[in-house]
C-alpha positions as CSV (number, residue, x, y, z in Angstrom):
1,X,-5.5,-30.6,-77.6
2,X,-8.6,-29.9,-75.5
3,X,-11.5,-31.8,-76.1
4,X,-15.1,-31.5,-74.1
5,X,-17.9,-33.7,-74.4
6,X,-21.2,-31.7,-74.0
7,X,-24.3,-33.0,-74.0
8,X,-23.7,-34.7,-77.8
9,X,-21.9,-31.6,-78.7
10,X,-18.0,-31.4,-78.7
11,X,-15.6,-28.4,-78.2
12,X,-12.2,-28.2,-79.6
13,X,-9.1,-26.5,-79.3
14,X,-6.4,-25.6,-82.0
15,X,-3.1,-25.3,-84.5
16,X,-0.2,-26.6,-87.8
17,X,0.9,-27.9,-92.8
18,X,0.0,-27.5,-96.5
19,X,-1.3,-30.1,-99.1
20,X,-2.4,-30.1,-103.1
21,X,-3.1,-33.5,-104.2
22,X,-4.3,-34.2,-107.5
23,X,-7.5,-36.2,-108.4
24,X,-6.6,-39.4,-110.6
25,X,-9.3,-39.1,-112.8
26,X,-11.5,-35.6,-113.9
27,X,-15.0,-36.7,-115.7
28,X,-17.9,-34.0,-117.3
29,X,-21.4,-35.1,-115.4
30,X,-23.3,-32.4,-117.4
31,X,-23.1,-29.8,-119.9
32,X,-25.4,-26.8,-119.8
33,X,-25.4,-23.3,-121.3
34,X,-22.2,-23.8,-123.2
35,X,-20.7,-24.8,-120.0
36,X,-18.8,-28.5,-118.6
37,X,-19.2,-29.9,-115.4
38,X,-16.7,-31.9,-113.9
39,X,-16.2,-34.3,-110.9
40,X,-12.6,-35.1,-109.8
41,X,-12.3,-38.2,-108.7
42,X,-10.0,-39.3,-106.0
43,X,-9.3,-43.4,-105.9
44,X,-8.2,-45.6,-102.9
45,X,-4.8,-47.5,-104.2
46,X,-4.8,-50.4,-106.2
47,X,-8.8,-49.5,-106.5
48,X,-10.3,-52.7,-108.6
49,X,-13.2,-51.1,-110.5
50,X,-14.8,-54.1,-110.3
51,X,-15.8,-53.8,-107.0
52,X,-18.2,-52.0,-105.1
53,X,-17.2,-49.7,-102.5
54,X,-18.9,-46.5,-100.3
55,X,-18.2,-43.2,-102.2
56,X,-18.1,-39.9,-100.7
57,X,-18.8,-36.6,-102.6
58,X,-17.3,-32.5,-101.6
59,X,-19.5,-29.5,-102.7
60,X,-17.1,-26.1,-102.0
61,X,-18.0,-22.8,-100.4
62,X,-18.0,-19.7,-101.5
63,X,-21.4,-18.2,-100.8
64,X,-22.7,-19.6,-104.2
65,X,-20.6,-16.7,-106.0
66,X,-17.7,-18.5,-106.2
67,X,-15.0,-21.1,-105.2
68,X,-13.5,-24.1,-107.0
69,X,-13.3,-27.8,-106.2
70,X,-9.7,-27.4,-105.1
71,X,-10.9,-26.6,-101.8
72,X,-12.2,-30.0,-101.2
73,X,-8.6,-31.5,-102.4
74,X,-7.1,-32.5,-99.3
75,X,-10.1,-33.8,-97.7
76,X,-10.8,-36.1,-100.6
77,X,-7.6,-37.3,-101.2
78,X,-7.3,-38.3,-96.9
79,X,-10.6,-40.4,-97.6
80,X,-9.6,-42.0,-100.6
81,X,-6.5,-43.4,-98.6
82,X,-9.4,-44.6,-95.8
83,X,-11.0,-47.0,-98.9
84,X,-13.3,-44.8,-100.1
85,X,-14.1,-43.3,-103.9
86,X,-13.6,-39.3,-103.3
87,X,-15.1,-36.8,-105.5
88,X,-14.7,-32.7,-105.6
89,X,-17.8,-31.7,-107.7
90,X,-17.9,-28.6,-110.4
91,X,-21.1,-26.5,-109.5
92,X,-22.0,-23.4,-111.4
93,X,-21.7,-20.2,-109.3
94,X,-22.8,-16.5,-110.3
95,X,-19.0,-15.0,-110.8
96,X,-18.3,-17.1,-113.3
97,X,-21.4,-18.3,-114.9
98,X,-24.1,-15.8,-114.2
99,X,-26.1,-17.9,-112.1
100,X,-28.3,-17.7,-108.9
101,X,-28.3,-19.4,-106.0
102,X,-30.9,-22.5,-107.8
103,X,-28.2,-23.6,-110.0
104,X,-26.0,-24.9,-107.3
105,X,-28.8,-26.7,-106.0
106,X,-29.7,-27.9,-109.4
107,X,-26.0,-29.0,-110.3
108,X,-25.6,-30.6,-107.1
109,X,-28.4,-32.9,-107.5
110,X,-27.5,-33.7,-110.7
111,X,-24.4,-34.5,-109.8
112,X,-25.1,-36.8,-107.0
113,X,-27.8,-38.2,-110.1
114,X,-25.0,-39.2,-112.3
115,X,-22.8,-40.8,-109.7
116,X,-25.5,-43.2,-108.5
117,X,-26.3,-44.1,-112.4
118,X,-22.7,-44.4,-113.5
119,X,-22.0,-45.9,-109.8
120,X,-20.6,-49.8,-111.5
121,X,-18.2,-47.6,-114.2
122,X,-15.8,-46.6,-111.2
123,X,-16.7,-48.9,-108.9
124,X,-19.4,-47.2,-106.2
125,X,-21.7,-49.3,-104.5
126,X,-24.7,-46.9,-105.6
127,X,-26.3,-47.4,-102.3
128,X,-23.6,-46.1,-100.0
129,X,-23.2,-42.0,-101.6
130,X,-22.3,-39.6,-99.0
131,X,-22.0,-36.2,-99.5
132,X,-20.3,-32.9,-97.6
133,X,-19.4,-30.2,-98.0
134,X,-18.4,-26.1,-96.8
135,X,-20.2,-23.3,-95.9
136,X,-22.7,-22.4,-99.3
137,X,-21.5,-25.8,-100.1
138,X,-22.7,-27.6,-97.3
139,X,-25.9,-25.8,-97.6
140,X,-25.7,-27.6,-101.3
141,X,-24.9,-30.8,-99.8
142,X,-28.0,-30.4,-97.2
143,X,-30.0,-29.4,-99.8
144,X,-29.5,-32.5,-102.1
145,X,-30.7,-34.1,-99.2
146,X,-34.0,-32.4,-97.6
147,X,-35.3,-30.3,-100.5
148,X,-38.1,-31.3,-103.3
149,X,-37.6,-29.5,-106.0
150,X,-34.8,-27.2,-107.5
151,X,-34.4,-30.1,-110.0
152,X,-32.5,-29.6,-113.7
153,X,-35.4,-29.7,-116.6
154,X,-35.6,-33.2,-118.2
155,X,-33.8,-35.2,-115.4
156,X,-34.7,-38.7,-114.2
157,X,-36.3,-37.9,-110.9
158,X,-36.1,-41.6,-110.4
159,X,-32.7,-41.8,-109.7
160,X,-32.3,-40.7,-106.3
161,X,-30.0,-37.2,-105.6
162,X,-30.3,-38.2,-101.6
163,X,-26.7,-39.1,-99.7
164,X,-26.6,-41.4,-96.7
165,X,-25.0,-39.4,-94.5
166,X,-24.1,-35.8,-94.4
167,X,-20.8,-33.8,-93.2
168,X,-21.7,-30.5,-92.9
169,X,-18.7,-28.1,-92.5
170,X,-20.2,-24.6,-91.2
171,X,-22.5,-25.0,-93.8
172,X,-25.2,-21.9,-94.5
173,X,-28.1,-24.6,-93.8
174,X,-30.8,-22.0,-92.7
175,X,-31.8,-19.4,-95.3
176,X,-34.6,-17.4,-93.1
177,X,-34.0,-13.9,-92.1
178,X,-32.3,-15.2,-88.8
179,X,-29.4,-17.0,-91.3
180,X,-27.9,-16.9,-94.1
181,X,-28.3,-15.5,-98.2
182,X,-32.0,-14.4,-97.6
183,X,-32.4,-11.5,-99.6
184,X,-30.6,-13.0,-102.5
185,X,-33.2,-16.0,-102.0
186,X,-36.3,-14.1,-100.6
187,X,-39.1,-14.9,-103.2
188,X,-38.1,-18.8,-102.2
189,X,-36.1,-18.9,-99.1
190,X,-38.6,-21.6,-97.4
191,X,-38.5,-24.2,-99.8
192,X,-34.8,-23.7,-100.3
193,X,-33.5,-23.6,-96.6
194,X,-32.7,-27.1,-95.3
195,X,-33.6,-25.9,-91.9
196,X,-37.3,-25.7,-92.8
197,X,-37.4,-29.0,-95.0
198,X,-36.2,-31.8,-92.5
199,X,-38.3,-34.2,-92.8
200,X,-38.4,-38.4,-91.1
201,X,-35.5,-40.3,-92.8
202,X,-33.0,-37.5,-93.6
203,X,-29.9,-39.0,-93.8
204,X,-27.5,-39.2,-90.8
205,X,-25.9,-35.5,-90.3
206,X,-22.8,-34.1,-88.8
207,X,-22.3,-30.5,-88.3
208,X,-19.2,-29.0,-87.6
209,X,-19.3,-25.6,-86.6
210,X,-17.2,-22.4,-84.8
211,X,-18.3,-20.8,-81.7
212,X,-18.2,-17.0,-83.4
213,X,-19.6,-18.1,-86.6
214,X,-21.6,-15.3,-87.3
215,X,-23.4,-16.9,-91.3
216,X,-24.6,-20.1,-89.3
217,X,-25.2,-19.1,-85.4
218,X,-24.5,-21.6,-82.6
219,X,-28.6,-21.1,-81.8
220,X,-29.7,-22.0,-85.7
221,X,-27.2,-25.1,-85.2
222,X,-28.6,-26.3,-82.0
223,X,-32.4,-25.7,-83.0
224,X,-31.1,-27.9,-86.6
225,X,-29.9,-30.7,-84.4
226,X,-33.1,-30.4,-82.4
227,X,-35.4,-30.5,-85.1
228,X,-33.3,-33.6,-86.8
229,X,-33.5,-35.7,-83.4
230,X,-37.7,-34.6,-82.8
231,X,-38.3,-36.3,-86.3
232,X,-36.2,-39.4,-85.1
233,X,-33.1,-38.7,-87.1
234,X,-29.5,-38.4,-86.0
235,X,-27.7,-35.1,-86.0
236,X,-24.1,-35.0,-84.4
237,X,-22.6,-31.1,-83.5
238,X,-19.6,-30.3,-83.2
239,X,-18.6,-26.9,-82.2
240,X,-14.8,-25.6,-82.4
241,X,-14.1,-23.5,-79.6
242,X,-13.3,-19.5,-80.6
243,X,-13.5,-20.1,-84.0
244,X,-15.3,-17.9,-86.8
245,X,-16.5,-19.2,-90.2
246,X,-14.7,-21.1,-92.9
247,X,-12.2,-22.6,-89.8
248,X,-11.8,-25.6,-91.4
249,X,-9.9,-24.6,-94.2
250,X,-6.1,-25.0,-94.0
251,X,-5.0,-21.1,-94.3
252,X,-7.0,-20.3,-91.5
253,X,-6.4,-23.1,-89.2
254,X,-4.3,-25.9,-90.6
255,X,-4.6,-28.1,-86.9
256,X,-8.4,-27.9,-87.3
257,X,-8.2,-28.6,-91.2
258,X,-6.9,-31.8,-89.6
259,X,-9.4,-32.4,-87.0
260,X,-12.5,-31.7,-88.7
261,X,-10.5,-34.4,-90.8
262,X,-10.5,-37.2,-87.7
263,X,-14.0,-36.0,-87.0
264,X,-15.6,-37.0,-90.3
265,X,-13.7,-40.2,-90.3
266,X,-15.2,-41.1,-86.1
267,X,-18.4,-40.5,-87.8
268,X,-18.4,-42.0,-90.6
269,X,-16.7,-45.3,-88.7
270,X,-19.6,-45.0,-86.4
271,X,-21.9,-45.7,-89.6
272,X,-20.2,-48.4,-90.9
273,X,-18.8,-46.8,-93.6
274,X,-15.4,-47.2,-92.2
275,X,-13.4,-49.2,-90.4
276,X,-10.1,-49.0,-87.8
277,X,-8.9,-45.6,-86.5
278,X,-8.0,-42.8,-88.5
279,X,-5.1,-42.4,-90.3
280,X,-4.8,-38.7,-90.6
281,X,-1.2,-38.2,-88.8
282,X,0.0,-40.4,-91.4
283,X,-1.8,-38.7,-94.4
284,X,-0.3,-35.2,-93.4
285,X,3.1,-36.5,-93.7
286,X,2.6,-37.0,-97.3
287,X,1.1,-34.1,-97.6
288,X,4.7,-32.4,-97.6
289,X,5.5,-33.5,-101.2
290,X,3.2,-30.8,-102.1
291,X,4.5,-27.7,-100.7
């Protein structure tokens, strides 16, 4: 595999395997509109819930019309063998639920509200939450972490929605005319684009992005990562050579479901969050049980 160092920004080659773990646990986090939220919850072996350790938590894609937490699945399950507390959250989306692009804002922050204040039930350390996520789901996941409001009436503001880090899988982080969803979001694009509400002390961010992705443009990447390091925060791109949008996922290129995979775990081991190198060649071996 081919892999260029560029000024801070990688490009990657390609190519090959299937997975569907299961979560060991499945929990509501909020009930709204005759509707039940759920997290599934992904546990490192022999977990003692009694201690504290760094959790990370998946928003899917699907251009806030749809999607399902399966698509986060494999992902979550690889970094729950790496120590960590994995978590595929429930969002509300307009197909089923009737619901505009606020809500998956809303629900996300809520979620990321109710892990930090249930964080000693499952055994999080509340101060180490990191979040990712795909496409309309790593806009989500950016979201969480840049924008003021889209907050659920009658929540505790004081319990922190932000992450500590961010993996950002071609996420759909600038909503202006130049990106993506803006005439579904017009009448509040700017305060809901996370490309126009970075700010000093946004959390460490990796993107991970294709060359031809034509929601979130190579240009609108690079001026993001700009913009993060001018405000004195870090902001790691990665761009996948010849690839379009929604690469990552294992139908359209299972080698790259793996790398963007290794490319999470570098990072986060670069925080602190984890240790040793990854174990990903070993994970997709078990992955065959589930075919």
């Amino acid at each position: 595999m081919k892999r260029l160092l560029i000024l801070g920004i990688f490009i990657i080659g390609n190519t090959a395997l299937w997975g569907n773990p299961e979560p060991d646990t499945i929990v509501v986090y909020k009930k709204i509109d005759g509707f039940e939220l759920k997290l599934h919850m992904f546990f490192p072996e022999n977990h003692d819930k009694s201690e504290k350790v760094p959790s990370i938590v998946f928003f899917h894609g699907g251009g806030w019309k749809g999607g399902g937490v399966a698509h986060f699945y494999n992902q979550a399950a690889y970094f729950a063998t790496r120590g960590l507390i994995a978590i595929s959250a429930q969002y509300r989306v307009e197909k089923p639920h009737g619901t505009t692009p606020k809500e998956c804002v809303k629900d996300a922050k809520s979620a990321m509200r109710w892990i930090r204040s249930h964080a000693t039930v499952y055994g999080i350390d509340p101060n180490r939450i990191l979040a990712g996520g795909g496409s309309a789901g790593g806009h989500v996941a950016a979201a969480v972490s840049t924008i003021d409001g889209f907050n659920e009436d009658g929540e505790d503001l004081s319990v922190s929605c932000i992450p500590k880090a961010l993996m950002l899988f071609n996420p759909v982080a600038n909503n202006s005319k130049e990106g993506y969803g803006y005439d579904r979001v017009k009448d509040y694009w700017k305060a809901f684009s996370p490309a126009h509400n970075l700010k000093k002390g946004t959390p460490p961010t990796l993107i991970m992005l294709g060359t031809k992705d034509q929601l979130f443009k190579i240009d609108l990447a690079k001026q993001y990562k700009a913009d993060m390091e001018a405000l004195g925060n870090r902001c790691d791109l990665i761009l996948y050579q010849g690839q379009d949008h929604a690469f990552f996922n294992i139908d359209r290129n299972k080698e790259l479901h793996f790398q963007t995979m290794i490319d999470v775990d570098v990072f986060l081991s670069s925080l602190g969050y984890l240790q040793g190198e990854p174990t990903v060649d070993e994970f997709r071996k078990t992955l065959n049980q589930y075919k």
